[in-house]
Backbone as CSV, one residue per row, in Angstrom:
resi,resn,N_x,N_y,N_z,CA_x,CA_y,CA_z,C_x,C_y,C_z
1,UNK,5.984,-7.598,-4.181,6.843,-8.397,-3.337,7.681,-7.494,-2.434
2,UNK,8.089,-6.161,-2.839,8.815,-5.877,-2.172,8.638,-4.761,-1.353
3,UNK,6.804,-4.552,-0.754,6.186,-3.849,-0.281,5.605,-5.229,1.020
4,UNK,5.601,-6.365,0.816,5.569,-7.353,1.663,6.821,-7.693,2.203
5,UNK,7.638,-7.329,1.887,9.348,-7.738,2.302,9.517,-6.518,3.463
6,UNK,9.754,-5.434,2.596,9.433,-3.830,3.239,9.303,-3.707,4.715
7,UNK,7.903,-4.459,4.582,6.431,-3.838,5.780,6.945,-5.490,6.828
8,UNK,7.622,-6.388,6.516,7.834,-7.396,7.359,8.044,-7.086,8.908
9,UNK,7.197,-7.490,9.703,7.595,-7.596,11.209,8.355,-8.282,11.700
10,UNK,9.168,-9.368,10.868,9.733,-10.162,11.444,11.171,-10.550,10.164
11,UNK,12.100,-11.138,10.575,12.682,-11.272,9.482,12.724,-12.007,8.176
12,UNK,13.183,-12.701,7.433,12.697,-13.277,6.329,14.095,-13.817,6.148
13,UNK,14.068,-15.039,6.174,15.480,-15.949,5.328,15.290,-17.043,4.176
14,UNK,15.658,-16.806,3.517,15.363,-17.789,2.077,16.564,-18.842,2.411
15,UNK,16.055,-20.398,2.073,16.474,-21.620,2.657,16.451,-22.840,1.201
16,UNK,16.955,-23.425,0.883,16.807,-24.312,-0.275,15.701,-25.277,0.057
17,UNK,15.314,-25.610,0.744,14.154,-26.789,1.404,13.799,-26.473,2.720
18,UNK,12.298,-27.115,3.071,12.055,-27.116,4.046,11.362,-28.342,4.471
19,UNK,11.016,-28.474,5.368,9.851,-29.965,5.855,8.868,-30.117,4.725
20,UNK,8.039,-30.908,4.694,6.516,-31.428,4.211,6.451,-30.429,2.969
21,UNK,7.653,-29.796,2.151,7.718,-29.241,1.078,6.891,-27.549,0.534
22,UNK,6.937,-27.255,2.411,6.096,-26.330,2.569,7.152,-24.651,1.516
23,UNK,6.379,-23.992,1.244,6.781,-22.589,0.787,7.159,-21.843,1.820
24,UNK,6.901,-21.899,2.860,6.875,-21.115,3.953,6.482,-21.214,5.354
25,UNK,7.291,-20.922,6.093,7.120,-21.493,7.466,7.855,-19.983,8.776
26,UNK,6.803,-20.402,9.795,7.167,-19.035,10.496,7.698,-19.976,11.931
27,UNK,8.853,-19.676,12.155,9.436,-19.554,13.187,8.883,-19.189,14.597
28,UNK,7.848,-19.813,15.525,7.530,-19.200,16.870,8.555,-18.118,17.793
29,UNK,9.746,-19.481,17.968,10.437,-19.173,19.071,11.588,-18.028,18.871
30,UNK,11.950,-18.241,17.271,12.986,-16.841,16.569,11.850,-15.884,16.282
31,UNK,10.677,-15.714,15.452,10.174,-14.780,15.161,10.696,-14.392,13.961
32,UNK,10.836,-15.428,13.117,11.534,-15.619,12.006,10.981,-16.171,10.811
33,UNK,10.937,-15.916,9.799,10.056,-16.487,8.634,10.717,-17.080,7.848
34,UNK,11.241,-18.679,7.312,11.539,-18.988,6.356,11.450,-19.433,5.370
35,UNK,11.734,-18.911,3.907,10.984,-18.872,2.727,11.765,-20.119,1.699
36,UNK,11.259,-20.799,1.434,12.231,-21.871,0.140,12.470,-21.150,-0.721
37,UNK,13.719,-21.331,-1.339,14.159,-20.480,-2.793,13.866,-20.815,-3.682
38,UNK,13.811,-20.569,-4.754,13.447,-21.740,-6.318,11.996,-21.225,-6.624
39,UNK,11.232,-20.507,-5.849,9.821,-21.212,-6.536,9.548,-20.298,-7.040
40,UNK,8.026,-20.439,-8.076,7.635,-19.304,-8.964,7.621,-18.266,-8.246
41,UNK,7.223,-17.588,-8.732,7.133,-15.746,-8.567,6.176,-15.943,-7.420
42,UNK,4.658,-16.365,-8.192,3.084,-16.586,-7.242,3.380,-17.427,-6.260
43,UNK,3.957,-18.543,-6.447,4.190,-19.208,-4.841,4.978,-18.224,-4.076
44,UNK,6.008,-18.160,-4.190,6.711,-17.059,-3.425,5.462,-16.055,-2.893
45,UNK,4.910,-15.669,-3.616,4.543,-14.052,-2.933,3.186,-14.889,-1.862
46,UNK,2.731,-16.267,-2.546,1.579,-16.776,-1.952,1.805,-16.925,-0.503
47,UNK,3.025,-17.376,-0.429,3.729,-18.135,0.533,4.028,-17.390,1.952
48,UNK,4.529,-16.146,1.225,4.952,-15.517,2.200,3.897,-14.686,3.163
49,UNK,3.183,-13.665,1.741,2.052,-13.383,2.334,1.034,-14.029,3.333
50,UNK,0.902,-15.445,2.894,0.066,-16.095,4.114,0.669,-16.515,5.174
51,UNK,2.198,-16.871,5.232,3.388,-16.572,6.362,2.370,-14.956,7.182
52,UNK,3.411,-13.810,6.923,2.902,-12.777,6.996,1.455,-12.539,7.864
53,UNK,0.406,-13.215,7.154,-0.668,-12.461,7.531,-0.538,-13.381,8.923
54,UNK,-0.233,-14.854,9.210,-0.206,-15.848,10.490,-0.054,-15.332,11.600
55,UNK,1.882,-14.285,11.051,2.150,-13.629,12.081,1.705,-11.969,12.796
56,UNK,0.885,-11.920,11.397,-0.070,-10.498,12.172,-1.294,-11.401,12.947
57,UNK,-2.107,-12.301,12.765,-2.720,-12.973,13.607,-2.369,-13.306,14.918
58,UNK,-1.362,-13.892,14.738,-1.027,-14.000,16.275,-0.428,-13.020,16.954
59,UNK,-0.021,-11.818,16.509,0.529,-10.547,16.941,-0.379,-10.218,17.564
60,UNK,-1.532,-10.241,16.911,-2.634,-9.402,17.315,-3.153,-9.881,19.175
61,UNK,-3.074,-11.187,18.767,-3.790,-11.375,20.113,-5.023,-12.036,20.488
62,UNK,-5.945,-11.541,19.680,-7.283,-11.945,19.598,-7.399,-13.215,19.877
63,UNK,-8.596,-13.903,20.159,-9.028,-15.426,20.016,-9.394,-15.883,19.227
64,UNK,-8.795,-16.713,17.829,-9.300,-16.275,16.828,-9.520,-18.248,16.767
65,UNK,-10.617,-18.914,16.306,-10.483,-20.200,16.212,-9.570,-20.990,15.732
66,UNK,-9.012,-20.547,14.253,-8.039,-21.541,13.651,-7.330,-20.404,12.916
67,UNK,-6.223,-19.788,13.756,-5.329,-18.951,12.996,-4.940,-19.235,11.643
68,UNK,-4.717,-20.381,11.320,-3.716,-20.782,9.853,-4.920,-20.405,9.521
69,UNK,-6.188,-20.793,9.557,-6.888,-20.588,8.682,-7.483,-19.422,8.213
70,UNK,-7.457,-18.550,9.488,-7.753,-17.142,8.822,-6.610,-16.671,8.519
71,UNK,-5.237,-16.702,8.767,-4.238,-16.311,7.948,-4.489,-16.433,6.543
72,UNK,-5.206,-18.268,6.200,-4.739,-18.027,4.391,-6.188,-17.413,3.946
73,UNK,-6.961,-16.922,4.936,-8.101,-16.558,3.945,-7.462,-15.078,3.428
74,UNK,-7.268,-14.082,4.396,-6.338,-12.963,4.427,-5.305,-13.182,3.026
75,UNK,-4.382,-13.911,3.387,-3.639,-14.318,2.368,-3.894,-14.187,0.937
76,UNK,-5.265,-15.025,0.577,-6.179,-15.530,-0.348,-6.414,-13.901,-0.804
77,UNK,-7.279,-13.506,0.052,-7.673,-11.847,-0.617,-6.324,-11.169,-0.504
78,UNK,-5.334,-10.561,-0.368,-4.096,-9.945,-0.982,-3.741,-10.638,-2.134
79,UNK,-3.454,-11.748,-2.230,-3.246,-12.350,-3.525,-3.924,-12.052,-4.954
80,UNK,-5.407,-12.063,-4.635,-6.581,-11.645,-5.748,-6.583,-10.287,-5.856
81,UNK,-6.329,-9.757,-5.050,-6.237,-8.462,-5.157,-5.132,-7.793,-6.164
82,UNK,-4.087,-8.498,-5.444,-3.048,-8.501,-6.741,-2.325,-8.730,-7.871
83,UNK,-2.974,-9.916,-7.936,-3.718,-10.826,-9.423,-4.069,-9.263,-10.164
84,UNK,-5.308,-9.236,-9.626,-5.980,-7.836,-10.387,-5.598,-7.011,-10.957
85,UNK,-3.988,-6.353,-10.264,-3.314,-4.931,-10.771,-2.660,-5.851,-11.600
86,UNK,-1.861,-6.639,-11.061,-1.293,-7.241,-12.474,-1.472,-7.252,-13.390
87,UNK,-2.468,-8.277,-13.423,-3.304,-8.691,-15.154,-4.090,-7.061,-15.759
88,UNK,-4.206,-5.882,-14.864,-4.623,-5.041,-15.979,-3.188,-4.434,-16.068
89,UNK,-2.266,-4.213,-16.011,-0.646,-3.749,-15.954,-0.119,-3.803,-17.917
């Protein structure tokens, strides 16, 4: 978590609620990421990370068909990945 916090391009504010009960939501016009407080450990890191990867997507530039969606695939593999070190830890 705190190698994704770290490496953030953008800022990060933790909020008690948000809309449609989302974990995480990125800010266009601030460039701002805000995270709900309260939740497990894995949502949190799920959350943000696929936050995160959205806004390296659209950083980037590219034409990419459905950003959210390659954000959470991205997302998806950091997550498993880190599942992995965990559970052998």
């Amino acid at each position: 978590m705190s190698a994704l916090i770290s490496k953030a391009p953008m800022k990060i504010t933790g909020v008690e609620n948000l809309s449609n009960n989302l974990g995480a939501y990125t800010e266009p016009q601030t460039g701002e990421i805000f995270i709900r407080k309260a939740m497990e450990f894995v949502d949190t890191f799920r959350s943000l990370a696929q936050e995160l990867c959205y806004a390296s997507v659209e950083q980037d530039g590219k034409n990419t068909i459905d950003p959210k969606f390659t954000a959470y695939c991205a997302a998806y593999l950091i997550c498993k990945k880190t599942w992995r070190r965990y559970e052998s830890v």
